[in-house]
C-alpha positions as CSV (number, residue, x, y, z in Angstrom):
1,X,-20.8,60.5,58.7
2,X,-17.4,60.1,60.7
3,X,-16.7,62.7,63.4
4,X,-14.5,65.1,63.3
5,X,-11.4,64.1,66.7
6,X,-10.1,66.6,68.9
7,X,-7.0,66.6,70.9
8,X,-9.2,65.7,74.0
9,X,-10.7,63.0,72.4
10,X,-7.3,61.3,72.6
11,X,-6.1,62.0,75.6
12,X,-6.8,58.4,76.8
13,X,-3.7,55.9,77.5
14,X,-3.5,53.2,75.8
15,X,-1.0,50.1,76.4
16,X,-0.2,47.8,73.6
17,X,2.5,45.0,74.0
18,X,4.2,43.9,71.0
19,X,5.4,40.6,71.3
20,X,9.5,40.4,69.8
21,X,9.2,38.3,66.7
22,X,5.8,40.4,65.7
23,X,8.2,42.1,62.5
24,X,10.1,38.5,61.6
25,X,8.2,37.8,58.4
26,X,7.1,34.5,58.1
27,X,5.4,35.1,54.6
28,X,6.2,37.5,52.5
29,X,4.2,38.2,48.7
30,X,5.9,40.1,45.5
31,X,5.3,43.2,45.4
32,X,5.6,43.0,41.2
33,X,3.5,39.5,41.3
34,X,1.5,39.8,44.3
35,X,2.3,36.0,44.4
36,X,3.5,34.2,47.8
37,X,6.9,34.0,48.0
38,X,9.2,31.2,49.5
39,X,12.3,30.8,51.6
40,X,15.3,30.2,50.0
41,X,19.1,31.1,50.4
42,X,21.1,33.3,49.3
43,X,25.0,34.2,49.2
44,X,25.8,38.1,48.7
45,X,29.4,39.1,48.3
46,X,31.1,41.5,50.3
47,X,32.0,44.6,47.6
48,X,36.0,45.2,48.1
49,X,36.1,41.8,50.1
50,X,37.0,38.3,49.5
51,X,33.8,37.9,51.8
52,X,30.3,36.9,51.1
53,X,27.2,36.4,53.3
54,X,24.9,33.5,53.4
55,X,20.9,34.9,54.1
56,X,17.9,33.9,54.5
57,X,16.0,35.5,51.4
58,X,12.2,35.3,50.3
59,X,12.2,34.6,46.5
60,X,9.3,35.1,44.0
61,X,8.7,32.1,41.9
62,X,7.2,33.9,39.1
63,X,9.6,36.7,38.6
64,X,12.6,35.5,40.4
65,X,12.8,39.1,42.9
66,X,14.2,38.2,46.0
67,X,13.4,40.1,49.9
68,X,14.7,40.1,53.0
69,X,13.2,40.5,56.2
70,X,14.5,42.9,58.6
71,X,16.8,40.5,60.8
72,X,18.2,39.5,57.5
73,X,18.7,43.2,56.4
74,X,20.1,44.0,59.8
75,X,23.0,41.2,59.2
76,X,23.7,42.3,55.3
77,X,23.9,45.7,56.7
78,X,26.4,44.7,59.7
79,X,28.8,43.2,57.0
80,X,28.5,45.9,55.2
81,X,30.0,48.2,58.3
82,X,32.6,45.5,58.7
83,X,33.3,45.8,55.1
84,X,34.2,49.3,55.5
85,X,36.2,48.6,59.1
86,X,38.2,46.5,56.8
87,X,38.9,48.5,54.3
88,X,39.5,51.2,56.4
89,X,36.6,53.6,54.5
90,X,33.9,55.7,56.3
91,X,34.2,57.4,59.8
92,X,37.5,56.9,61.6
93,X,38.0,57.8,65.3
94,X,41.5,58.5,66.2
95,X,42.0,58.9,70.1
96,X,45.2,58.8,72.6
97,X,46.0,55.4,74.1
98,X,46.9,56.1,78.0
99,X,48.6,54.1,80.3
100,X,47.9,53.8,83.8
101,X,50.9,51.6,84.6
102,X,49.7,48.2,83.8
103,X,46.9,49.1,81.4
104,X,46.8,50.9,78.6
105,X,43.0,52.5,78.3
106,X,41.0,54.7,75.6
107,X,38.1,57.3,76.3
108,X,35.6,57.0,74.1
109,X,32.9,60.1,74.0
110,X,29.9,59.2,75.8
111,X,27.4,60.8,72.5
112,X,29.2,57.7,70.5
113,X,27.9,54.8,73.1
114,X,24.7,56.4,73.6
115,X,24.5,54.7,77.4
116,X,27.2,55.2,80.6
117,X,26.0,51.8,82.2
118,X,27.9,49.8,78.9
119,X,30.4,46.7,79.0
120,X,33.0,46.5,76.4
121,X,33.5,43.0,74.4
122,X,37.1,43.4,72.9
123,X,38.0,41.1,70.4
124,X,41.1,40.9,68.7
125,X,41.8,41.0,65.2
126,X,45.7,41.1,65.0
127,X,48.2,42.0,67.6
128,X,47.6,45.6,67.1
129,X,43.9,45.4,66.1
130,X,40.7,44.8,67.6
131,X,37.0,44.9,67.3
132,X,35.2,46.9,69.8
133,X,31.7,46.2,70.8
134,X,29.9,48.1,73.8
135,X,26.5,46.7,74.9
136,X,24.0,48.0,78.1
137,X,25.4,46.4,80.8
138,X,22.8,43.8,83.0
139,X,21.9,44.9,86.2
């Protein structure tokens, strides 16, 4: 007979450490086959783009489906954002350049970067474009 838990009954901490590459599939099985899968490659074109992607895929031998694991997902979904930047679709910030005398600076709202202690890598795309990326600065 299993016991009915109460809210005290959980009350304990508990620690648990999950080591970083605990979610990077190493083996993955069809979900259609239930048959082990294996690694292969795969290229997946950029919609609107003359751009494609070149991933790390699990295939199914029996019925040819084809995964990806989630650092694989998180890279088709990164060009897909830069698929957009480039063709200008989605969410478009417009702000006010200033210039301080030498520089000129943009704000950027603090609810977009999520963090105040960020560093800014800038890289330039044409002479009047550029691809902004703010990460948590190091202490």
């Amino acid at each position: 007979m299993q016991k009915k838990l109460k809210l005290e009954d959980l009350e304990e901490e508990i620690k648990v450490t999950i080591h970083k590459k605990a979610f990077e599939a190493k083996k993955l099985h069809c979900n259609i086959c239930d048959k082990e899968m294996t690694k292969s490659y795969i290229d997946v074109d950029i919609p609107e783009t003359s751009l494609s992607i070149h991933l790390e895929a699990f295939r199914c031998q029996e019925c040819g489906k084809e995964y990806l694991n989630g650092e694989q997902a998180k890279k088709l979904d990164r060009a897909f954002a830069l698929s957009n930047v480039i063709s200008r679709k989605g969410v478009i910030y417009e702000r006010a350049g200033n210039f301080d005398g030498s520089n000129v600076f943009v704000r950027f709202p603090a609810q977009m970067i999520k963090s105040k202690n960020v560093r800014a890598e800038i890289m330039p795309i044409s002479s009047s474009e550029f691809f902004v990326h703010f990460k948590k600065q190091k202490n």
